[in-house]
C-alpha positions in Angstrom: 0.0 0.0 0.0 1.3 3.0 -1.0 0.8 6.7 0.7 -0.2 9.9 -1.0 1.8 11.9 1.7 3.3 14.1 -1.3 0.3 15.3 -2.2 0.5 19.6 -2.3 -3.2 19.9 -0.8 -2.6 18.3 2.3 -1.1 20.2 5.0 1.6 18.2 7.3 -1.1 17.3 9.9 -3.0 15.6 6.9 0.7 13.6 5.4 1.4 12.3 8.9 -2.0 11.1 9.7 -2.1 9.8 6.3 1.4 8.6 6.3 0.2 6.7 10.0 -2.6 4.9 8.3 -1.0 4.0 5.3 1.9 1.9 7.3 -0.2 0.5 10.1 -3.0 -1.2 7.2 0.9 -2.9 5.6 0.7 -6.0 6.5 2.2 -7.2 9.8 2.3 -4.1 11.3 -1.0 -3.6 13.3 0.2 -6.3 15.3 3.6 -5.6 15.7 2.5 -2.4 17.1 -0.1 -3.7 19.5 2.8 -6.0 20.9 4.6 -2.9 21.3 2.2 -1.2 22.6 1.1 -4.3 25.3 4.4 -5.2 26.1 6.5 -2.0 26.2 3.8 0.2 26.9 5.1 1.9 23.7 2.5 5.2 22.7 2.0 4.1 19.1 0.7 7.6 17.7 4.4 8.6 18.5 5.8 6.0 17.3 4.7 6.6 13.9 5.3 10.1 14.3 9.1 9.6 14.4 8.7 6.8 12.1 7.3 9.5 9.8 9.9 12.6 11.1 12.8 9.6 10.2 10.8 9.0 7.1 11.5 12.8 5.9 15.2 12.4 6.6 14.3 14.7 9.8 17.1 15.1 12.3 15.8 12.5 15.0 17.9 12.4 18.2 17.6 12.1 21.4 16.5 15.9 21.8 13.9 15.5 19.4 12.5 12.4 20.8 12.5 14.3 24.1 10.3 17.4 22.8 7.8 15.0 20.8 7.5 12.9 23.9 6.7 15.7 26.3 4.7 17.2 24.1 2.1 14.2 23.7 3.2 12.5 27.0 -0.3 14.2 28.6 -2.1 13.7 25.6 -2.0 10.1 25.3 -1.3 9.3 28.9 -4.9 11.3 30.0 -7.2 10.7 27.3 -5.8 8.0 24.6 -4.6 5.2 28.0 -7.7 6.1 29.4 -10.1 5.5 26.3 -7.9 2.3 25.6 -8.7 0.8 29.2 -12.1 1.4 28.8 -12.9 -0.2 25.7 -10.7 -3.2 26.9 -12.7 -3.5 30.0 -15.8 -3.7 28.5 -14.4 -6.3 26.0 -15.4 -8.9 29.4 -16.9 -6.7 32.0 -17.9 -5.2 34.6 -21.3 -6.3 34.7 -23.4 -5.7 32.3 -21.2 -6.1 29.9 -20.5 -7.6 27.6 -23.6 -7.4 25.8 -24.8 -5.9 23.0 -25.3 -2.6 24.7 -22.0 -2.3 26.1 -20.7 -3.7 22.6 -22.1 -0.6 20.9 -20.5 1.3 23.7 -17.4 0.2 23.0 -17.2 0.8 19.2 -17.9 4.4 20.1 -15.2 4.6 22.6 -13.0 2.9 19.8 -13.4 5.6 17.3 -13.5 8.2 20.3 -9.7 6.4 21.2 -8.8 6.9 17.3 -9.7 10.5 17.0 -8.1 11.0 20.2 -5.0 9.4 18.5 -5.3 11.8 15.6 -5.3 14.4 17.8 -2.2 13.5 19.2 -0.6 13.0 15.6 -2.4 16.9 14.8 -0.2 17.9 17.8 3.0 16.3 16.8 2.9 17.5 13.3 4.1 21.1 13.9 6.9 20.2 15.6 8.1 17.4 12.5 7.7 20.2 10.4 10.0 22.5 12.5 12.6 19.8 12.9 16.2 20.6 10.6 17.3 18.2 8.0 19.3 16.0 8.2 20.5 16.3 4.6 20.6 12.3 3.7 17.8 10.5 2.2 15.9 8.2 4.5 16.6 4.4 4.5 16.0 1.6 7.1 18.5 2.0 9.5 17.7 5.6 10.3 14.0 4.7 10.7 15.1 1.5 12.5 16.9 3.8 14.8 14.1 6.1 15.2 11.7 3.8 16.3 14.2 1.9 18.7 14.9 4.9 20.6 10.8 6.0 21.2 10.8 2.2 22.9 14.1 2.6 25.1 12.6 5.3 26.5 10.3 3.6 27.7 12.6 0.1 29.0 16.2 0.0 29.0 16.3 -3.7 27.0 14.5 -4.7 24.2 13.8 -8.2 23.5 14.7 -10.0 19.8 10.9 -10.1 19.1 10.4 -6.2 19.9 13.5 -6.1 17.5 11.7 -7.7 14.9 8.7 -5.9 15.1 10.2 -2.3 15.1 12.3 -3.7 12.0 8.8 -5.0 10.4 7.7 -1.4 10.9 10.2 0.8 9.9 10.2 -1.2 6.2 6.4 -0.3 6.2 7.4 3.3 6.5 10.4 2.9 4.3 8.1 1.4 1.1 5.8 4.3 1.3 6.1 6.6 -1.9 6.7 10.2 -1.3 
């Protein structure tokens, strides 16, 4: 699947959010970042974020990572955690769910979760944009790199099959056309 992120229309808020769908519908990805996600309670919105900044050829260091994260740490900490646990919750309860009430419930907090996500990607957008060059064209490690350093943030070790998946998704957001 390919991205239109070049198109002249759409203003950097509308690339990255389209860039962000574009990779996690590749194959493998949605559950490589759900694994992330469960297991190294990676914040996916900024994951693709700096996927996407990397993606650019966007100088990503440690500084940047630093004023992306604070900048959405509230964000998705307050309102995208806290619409997650609540539509996993009523995947098996409390009473009376599940059912199909609380069923229908949930797919509203779903897309309430996913514009809350969008939100977040809205917010980082700007602050790609400002980001300085880093001259080179874009290629797997750099991503790679990218992407490894939003998840050591969060844990000091990453395990071979967190390797794997941030690997899996940084070649998603390498094959996307410009």
């Amino acid at each position: 699947m390919t991205s239109s992120t070049s198109q002249p229309h759409q203003n950097s808020a509308d690339r990255l959010w389209t860039f962000a769908l574009a990779v996690y519908q590749c194959d493998g990805v949605a559950p490589a970042c759900l694994a992330l996600q469960d297991n190294c309670d990676a914040d996916i919105p900024l994951l693709l974020a700096t996927g996407f900044a990397a993606w650019q050829a966007k100088i990503v260091d440690a500084a940047a990572i630093t004023q992306l994260q604070q900048l959405s740490a509230p964000w998705q900490h307050d309102i995208v955690k806290a619409l997650r646990q609540i539509r996993r919750q009523l995947k098996a309860g409390p009473r009376p769910a599940p059912n199909e009430a609380s069923e229908a419930l949930r797919q509203t907090i779903k897309n309430a979760e996913l514009a809350a996500e969008k939100i977040q990607l809205n917010m980082l957008a700007a602050t790609i944009d400002d980001l300085g060059s880093s001259g080179k064209n874009a290629d797997l490690a750099g991503i790679r790199d990218a992407l490894t350093m939003i998840i050591t943030a969060k844990t000091n070790t990453i395990a071979q099959d967190q390797h794997r998946q941030i690997s899996l998704i940084a070649a998603a957001m390498l094959a996307q056309t410009r």
